[in-house]
N, C-alpha and C positions, 0 to 999 in steps of 0.2 A: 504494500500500500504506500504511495507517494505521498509524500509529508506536505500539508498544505502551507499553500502560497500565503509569504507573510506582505498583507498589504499595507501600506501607510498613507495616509490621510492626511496630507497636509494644508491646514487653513480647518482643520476638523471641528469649530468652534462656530462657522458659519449656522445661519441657517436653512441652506440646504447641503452642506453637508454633511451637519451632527445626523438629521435623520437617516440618511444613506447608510453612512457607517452604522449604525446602531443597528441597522434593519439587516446589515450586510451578516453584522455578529451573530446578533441572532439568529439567521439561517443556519451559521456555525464556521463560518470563512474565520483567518486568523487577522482582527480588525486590530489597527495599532495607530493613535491621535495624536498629532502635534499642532499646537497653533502658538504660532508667537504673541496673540494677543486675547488669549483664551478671556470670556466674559464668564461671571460666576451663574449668570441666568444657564448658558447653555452647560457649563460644569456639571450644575444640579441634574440634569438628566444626561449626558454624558459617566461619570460617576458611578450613577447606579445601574450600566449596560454593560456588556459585555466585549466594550473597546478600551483596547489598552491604552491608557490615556500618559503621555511622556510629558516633561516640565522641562528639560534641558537636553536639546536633541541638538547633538555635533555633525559636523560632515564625514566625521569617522564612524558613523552611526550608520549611514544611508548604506553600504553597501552589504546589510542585513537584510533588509529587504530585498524582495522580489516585484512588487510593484508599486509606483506612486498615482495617487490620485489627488489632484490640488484645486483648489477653488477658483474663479477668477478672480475673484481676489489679491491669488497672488502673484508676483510679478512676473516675468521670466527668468529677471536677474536676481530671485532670491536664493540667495548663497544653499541653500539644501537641495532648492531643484535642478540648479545649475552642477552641481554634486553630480545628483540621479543621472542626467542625461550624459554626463562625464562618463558616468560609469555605463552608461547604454541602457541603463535599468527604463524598462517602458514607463512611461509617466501621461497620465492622461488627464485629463479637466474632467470635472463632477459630472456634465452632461453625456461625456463619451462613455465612461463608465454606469453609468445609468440607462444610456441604449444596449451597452451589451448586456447587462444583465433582461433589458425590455426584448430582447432577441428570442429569451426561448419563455416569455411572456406572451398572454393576452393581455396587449395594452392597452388601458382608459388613457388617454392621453390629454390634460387639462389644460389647453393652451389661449392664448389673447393676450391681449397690451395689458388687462388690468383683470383684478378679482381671481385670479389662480391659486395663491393660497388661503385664501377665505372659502373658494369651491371648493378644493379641495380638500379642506378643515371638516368641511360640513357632510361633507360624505365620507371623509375618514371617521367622524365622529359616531354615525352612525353603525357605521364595520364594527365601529370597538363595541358599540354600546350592546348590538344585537348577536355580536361575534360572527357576521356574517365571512364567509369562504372569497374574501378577497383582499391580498395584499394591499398596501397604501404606503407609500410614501411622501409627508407633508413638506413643503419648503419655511416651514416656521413651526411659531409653540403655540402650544393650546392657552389659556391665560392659566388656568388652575391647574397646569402642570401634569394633563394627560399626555403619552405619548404620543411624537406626533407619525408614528410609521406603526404596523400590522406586521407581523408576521407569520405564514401559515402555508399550508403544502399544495393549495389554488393554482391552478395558471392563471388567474387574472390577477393583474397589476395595476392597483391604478397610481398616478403621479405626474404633478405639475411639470412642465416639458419649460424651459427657460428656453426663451429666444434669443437672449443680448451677448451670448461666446458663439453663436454661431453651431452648435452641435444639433439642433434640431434635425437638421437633415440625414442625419444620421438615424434616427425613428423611424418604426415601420409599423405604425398602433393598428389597434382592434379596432378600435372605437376611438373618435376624435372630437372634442368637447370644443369649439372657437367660441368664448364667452363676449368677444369684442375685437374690433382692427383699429388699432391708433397707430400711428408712427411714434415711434422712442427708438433710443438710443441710436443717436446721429453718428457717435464714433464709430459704430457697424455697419448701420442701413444708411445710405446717403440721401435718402428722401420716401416716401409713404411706400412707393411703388417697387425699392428692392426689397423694403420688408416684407409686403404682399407678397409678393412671389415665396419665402420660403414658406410662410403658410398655405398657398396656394399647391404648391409641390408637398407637404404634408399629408393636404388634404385626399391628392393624388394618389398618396401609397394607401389610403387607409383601408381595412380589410373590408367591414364590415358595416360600421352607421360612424354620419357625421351629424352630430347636434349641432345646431347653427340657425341666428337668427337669418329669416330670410334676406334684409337689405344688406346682411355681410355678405351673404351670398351670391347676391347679384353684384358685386364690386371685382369677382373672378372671371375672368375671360374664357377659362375653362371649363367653367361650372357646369355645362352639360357633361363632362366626362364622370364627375360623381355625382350628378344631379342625384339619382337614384338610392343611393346611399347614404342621403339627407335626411334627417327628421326635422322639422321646424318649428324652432321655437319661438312661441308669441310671445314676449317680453310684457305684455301688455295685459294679459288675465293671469288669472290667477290658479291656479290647482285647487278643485275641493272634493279630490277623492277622497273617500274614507279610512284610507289609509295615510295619508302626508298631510294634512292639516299643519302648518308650520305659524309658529311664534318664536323667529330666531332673536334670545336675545344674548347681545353683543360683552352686557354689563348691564347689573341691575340698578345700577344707578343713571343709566346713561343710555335709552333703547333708542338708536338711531336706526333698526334695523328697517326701515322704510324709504332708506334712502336710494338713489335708483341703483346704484351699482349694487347694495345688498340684495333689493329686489333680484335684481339678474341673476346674483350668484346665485339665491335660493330656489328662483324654476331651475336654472341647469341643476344643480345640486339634485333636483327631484326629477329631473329629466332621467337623470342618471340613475338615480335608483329603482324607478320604476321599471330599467329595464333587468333589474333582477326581483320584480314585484312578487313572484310565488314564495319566495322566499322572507318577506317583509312578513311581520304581524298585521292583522288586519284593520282594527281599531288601536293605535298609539301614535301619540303627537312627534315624533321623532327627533324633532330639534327645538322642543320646548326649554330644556335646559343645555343648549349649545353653550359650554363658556367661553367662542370667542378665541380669536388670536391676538398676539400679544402684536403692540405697538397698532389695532386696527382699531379707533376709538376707544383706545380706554380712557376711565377717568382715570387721573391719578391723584384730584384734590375736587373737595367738594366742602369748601367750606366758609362763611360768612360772606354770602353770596356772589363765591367766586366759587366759579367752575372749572378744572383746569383737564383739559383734554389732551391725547398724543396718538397721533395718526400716521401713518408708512405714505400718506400721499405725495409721490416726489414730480407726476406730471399734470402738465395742468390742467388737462379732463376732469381727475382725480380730485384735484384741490377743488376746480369750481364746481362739482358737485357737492362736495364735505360741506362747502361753506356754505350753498344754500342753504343743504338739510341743518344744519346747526343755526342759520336765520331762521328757517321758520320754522323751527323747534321752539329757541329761544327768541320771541320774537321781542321780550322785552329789555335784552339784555344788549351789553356793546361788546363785540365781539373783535379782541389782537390776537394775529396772528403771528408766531414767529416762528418761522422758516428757515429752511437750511438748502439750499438746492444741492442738488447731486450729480455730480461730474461738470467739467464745465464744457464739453460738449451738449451736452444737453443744456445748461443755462444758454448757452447762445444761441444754437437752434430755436430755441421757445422763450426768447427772453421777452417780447411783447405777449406774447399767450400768457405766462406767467403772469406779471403786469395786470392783462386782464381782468385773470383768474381771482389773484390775490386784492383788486379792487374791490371784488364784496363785501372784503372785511370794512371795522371802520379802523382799523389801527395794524398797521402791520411794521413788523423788525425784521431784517435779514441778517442771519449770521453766515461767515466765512463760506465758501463752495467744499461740501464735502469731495475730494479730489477723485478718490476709489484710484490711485495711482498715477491719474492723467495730470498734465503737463499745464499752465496755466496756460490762457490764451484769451488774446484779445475779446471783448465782446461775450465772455463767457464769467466775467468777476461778479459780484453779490454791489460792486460800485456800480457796475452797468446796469445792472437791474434796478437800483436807489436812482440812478438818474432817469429812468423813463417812468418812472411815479409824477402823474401831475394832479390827478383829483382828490389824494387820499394823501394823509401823513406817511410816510414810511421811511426806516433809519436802520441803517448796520451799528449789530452788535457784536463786540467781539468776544470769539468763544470762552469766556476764562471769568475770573472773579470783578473784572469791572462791567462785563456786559452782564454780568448775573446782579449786581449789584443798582446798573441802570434800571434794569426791569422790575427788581423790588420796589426801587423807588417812585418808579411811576406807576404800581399800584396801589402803596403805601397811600400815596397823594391822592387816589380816588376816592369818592364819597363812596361810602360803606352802602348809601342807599341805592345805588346805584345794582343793577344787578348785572355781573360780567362774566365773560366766558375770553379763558387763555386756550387759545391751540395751539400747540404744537407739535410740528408738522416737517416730515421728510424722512429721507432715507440712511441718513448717515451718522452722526455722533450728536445728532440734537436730543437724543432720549437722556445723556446724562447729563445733558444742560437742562431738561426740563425737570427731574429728576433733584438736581442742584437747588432749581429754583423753587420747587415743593419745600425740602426742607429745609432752605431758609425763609422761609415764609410759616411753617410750622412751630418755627422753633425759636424762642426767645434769644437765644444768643451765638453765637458764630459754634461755638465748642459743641453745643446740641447737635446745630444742624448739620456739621460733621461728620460727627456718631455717626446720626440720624441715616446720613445718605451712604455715608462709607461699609459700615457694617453690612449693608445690602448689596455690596459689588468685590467685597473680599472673602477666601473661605472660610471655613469653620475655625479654621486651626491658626487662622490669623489673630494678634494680639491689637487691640487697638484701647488707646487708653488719652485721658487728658491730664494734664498739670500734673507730671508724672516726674519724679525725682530724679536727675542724673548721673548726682554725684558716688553713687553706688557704682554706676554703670562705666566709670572709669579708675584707669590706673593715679589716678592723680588724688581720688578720692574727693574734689571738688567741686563747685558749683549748685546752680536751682536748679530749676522745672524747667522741663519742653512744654509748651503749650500743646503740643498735640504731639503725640505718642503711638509707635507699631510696630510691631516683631513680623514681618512677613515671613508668611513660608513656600512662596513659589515664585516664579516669574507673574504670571495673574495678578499674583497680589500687589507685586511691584509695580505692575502698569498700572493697575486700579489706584494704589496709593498717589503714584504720579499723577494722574490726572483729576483726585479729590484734591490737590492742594495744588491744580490750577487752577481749579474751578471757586478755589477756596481763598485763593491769594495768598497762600503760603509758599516761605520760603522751603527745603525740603535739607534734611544732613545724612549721611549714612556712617552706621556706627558699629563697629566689629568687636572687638574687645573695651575699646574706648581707650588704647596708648597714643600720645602722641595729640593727646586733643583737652583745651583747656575749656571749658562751662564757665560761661559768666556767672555770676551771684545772682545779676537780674535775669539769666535763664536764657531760655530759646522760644521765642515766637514765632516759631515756626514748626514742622513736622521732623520728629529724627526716628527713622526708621535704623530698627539693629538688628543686624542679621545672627541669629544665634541659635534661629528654629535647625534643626536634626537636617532637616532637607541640605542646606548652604554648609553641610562639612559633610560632605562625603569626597572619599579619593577610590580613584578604582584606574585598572591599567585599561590603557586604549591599547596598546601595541607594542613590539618590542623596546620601543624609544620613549614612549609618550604615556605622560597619566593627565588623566579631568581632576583638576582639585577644588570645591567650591571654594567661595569666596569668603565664608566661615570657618573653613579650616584652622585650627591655631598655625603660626608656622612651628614651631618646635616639634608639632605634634605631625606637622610634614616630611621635615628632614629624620626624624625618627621612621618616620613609615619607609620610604626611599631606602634610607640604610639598611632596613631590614632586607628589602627588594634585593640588597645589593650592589647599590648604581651609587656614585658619587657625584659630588656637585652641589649639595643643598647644607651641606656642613655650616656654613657661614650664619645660615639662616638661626641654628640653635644658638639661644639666647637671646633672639628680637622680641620683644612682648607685643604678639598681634597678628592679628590673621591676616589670611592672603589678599583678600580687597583692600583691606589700609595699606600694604606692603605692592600691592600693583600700583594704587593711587598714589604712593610717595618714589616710589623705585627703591622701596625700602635698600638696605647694604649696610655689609661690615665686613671685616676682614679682606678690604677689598675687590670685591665681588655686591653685583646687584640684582635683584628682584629681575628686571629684566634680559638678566644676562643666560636665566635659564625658562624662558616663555617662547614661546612659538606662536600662537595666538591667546586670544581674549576674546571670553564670550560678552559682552556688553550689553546696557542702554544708553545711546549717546545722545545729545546732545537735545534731538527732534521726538525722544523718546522712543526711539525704533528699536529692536532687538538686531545685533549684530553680529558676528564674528570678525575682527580685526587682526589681521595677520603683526606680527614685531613690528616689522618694520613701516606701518602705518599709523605710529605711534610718533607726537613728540615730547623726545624724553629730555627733560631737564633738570635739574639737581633737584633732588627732593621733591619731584612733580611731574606728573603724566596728564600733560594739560587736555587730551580728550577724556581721559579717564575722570581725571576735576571735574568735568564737564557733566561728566555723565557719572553711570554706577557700573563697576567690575561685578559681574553675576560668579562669573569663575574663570579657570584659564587650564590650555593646554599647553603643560608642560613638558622641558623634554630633558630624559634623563640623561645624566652623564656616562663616564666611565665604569664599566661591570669592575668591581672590587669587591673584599671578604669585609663582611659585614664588622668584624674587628677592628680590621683598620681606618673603617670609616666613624667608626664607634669613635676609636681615639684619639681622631683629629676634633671631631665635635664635642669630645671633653676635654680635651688642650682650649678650645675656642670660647667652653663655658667657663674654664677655672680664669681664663684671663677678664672673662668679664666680671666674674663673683669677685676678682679682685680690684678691679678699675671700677665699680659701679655701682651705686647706691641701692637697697633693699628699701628704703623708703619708700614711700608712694611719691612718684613723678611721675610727669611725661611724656620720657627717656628724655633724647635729645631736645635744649630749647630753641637753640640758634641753629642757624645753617648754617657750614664754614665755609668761610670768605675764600677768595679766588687766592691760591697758594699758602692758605694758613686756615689753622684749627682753632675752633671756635676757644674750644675747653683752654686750650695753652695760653690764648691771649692772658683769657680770663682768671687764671691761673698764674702769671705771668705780673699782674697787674694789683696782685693779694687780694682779690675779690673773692674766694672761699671762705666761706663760712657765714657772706655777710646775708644781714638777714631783713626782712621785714615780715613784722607780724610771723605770722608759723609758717611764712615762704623762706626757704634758706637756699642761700648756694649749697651744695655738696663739696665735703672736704676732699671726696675721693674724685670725682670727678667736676669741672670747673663747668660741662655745660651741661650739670643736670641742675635742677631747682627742685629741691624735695616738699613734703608736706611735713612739717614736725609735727603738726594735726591741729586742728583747728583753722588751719589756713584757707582763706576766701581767696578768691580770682581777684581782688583787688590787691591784695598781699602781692598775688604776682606778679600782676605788670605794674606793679610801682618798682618789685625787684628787676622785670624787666629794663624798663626804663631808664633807670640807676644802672643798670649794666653797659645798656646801650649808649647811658649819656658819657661816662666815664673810656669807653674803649676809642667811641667818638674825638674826644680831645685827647687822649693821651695817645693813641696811632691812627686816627684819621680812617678807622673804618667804620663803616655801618653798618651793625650786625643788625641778621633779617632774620624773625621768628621761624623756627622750623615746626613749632607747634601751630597746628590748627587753632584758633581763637574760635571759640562757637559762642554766638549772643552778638544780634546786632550793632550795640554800645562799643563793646570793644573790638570788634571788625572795622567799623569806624576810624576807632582811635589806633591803633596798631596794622589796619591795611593792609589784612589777611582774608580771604575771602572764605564763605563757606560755600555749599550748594545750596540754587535758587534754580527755583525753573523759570 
């Protein structure tokens, strides 16, 4: 028996492709997920299926697999797929892989410009509920957290067919569901008439029935070749057989389900089941308790007569219907909209439509073009769309804590008597802006609404905490509170944290051991995440040369592991107090040898917050600083081993290397080094040189044994030490004309200020 194909999923976080996978596992194929930018919503069902779900996936990883499957999402140039195709491993997009599995399927095939995962929702919902004998797979979530895929030993399949990568053509369905024909996605179809056509040629292969309303039908030139194989659907009555009676509601706070595209989805939805009507009950309402897909009109606040709604509608069909139905819902209310358009092809194709569409409202915001990877361009910016506004107000917001902060305030300002409705609206990163702006608007104070929103996008096993002590959490044993506090324990958690403290206006620090880093007295106002969760120290060998060592690693606790391996080279590293992210961030070193004298790459988040892998040599390295790394956060690094040696004699150089420091180095709490040494001289000798040991302030003191450590005699505050600083610096200044520059980290606003050290900010 042939050992099954191990497939990988990469972008497996989407939503269409958690359900694939998931659907794939369950059948019993060997399913394995990686997403660089995994969201905790799709986690939660993820998690609990039966796809291996990966958190730190290297290019020495890929050539495990036997096949990739990647989202369009992701790029071409993403350093894993670019891997795969290296190595010739076949790699395919979600839709191609989807048609061969639809190969030795009867395929429902749920296709149109708009409403496919909602159809689709509605008739998978029923499969689940009645357990009826047909596959389904959804391109979204249910709200209340039902699966959104079936799986069962049926040949029918049914699943939304995406048109915008181009795989469509690749289907050869049973049954063909066309719920609507718009022109979308301009970077594909160059105009109404290349997108027809791949529908039109769908239509062409279909085996058996196409649902379809008639005036789409007449828009094909071909249409007598499957006239016949037509059923038509009136969009216009209603279904009251005694079996489908439908009351689909969306959210019980919120039934817009009368609105026309709901209407639509819900005849096809019954169109489709009625063709397996023997098998329906005869009397039951089937989607009287539909709960709905997630981002398709939910509320997500309802309170002091504010309404606050979040809609997927990204074209402008879609919008200028929502906003009707939401006017003459609420007809007594004022209705802002804010928007996020998606892709800037599309904003410039439709940027007068849009315009249109969004004139309903009586207030509208635009935030930044959600990119989905494309390139900026003319006529396609969220500026271009604010300039063809002439009847209505309309203003760009930028995505982060001052456009969350505008929008507060100008509802803050409204009259309470007033009755309003907030939508928000599109397809790309606007749910955590709306999300943001929920919970500060719920929540009395910035700390709350924090919590509030943060807890909900990071995992279980995340710490999160406010006005949380430091001075424990370092080698120095000094300083206050962070104002906002987190132990992450994955990559998820990391991009989630990042993106709560820019939506939050927080500055952000990362914190390993805590050597090398001085806390203000007045604290940190800003977010310090510390990596200390079990996940961020694992070491494990890649190859004969090479090991993965997290970014929580201790080093001591590295160059020990290595020696045992065998290999030399890390010797130097025993006795730095601090793990490997602080020691990649500084180019930690001693006994001259550095941090990066033995990396080969780095796995990262740099700068734009993107996951990365950065080879050495894309790195610059400056004394005591790896200014991309500053920039960003070391997740971990692959390292490369030295010379094969007897673990003995690598033993004895790394205890020749600790006895010299037990004896040059203070046991106090410091910390370690404070200065960086000047260009051809040592910080310590100056200082040393100049009878500045021993001296002291408050319970900050030079070190006898060494001249550039500063200990804690205890009780000493961060202001103790940089007045001892400053006293050092002012004296080394006039008496040889240098200026010594802090090698320690300064954490706390006030004294980053005053001593011109920087922390991480995003």
């Amino acid at each position: 028996m042939s050992a099954k194909k191990r497939i990988l999923f990469l972008g497996v976080g989407g939503a269409g492709m958690a359900p694939l996978a998931m659907w794939l596992a369950e059948k019993g194929d060997l399913i394995f997920g990686y997403d660089d930018y995994f969201k905790q919503s799709s986690l939660d069902y993820l998690t609990n299926s039966k796809v291996h779900l990966l958190d730190a996936l290297l290019i020495e990883d890929i050539e495990s697999y036997d096949q990739v499957v990647y989202s369009s999402a992701i790029a071409k140039t993403h350093r894993l797929l670019k891997e795969a195709e290296r190595l010739k491993i076949p790699c395919f997009k979600r839709g191609k892989m989807l048609a061969q599995i639809a190969q030795s399927k009867k395929l429902i095939a749920i296709v149109g410009s708009h409403g496919k995962t909602t159809t689709s929702a509605l008739i998978g919902y029923v499969i689940q509920k009645l357990g009826l004998p047909i596959n389904f797979i959804v391109g979204g979530c249910y709200q209340d957290g039902s699966l959104p895929y079936y799986e069962c030993s049926s040949d029918w399949l049914l699943a939304e067919i995406d048109e915008s990568d181009g795989t469509i053509n690749q289907f050869n369905p049973e049954i063909t569901v066309l719920l609507n024909l718009d022109w979308d996605h301009a970077d594909y179809y160059k105009d109404f008439n290349s997108l027809k056509k791949v529908f039109e040629d769908l239509l062409q292969k279909t085996r058996s029935k196409i649902l379809i309303e008639a005036s789409n039908f007449e828009t094909f030139e071909s249409r007598d070749v499957f006239r016949n194989k037509c059923q038509f659907i009136d969009l216009k009555s209603k279904f009251s057989g005694n079996s489908l009676e439908m009351d689909m509601v969306l959210d019980p706070r919120n039934n817009l389900s009368n609105t026309e595209f709901n209407r639509h989805n819900q005849v096809f939805a019954e169109s489709v089941l009625r063709i397996f009507e023997n098998q329906l009950p005869k009397k039951e309402d089937l989607f009287n308790e539909f709960p709905g897909v997630k981002r398709r009109q939910s509320v997500l606040l309802s309170k002091e007569r504010l309404l606050v709604l979040e809609d997927y509608a990204h074209h402008p069909s879609e919008i200028d219907i929502l906003i009707k139905a939401i006017k003459e819902k609420y007809t007594a209310s004022d209705l802002t909209v804010v928007f996020q358009p998606h892709r800037y092809s599309r904003t410039k194709a439709f940027d007068k439509d849009f315009v249109q569409s969004l004139s309903g409202a009586d207030n509208v915001f635009l935030l930044p073009v959600y990119s989905a990877f494309e390139s900026e361009c003319e006529g396609g910016m969220t500026t271009d769309l604010v300039a063809l506004f002439d009847n209505i107000s309309s203003k760009k917001l930028s995505l982060n804590q001052e456009g969350l902060g505008e929008l507060i305030s100008t509802f803050s300002k409204q009259s309470n008597n007033k009755e309003r409705v907030l939508l928000f609206m599109g397809a790309g990163s606007i749910n955590e802006f709306a999300h943001a702006f929920c919970a500060l608007y719920e929540n009395s104070n910035q700390q709350s609404a924090w919590l509030a929103y943060t807890e909900k996008k990071v995992s279980p096993d995340c710490v999160l905490k406010v006005s949380e002590t430091l001075a424990a959490k370092t080698t120095f044993k000094i300083g206050g509170m962070s104002e906002y506090y987190a132990e992450p324990s994955s990559i998820p958690d990391v991009l989630a944290l990042i993106q709560s403290s820019r939506l939050f206006g927080l500055p952000y620090f990362c914190l390993g051991r805590g050597s090398n880093v001085l806390v203000s007295d007045r604290g940190y106002n800003g977010l310090v995440m510390r990596f200390n969760h079990k996940n961020w120290q694992s070491i494990r060998r890649i190859d004969d040369s090479h090991i993965w060592v997290g970014c929580g690693v201790r080093l001591k606790e590295l160059c020990g592991k290595v020696a045992k391996l065998g290999f030399s080279g890390f010797e130097f590293l025993e006795g730095i107090p601090g793990t490997l992210g602080g020691a990649l961030r500084m180019n930690a070193g001693a006994m001259g040898r550095w941090t990066f004298d033995v990396v080969e790459r780095v796995l990262m988040v740099n700068s734009t917050s993107k996951v990365e892998e950065i080879e050495r040599d894309g790195f610059t390295i400056e004394y005591r600083k790896v200014r991309e790394i500053a920039d960003g956060i070391a997740l971990g690094a692959v390292l490369k081993l030295g010379e094969v040696q007897a673990s003995d004699s690598i033993r004895e150089r790394m205890d020749s290397y600790s006895d010299v420091r037990k004896g040059s180095q203070p046991v106090a709490p410091s910390a370690g080094c404070i200065f960086k040494n000047p260009d051809n001289e040592y910080a310590g000798r100056l200082i040393d040189e100049l009878g500045l040991k021993n001296m002291s302030v408050g319970g900050a003191e030079v070190s006898d044994k060494h001249g550039n450590f500063i200990i804690n005699r205890g009780g000493s505050t961060s202001k103790d030490v940089e007045s001892l600083i400053a006293l050092i610096q002012k004296r080394v200044k006039e008496e040889r004309g240098i200026d010594l520059e802090p090698e320690v980290l300064i954490l706390g606003d006030e004294v980053l200020k005053s001593l011109g050290d920087e922390g991480r900010s995003n």
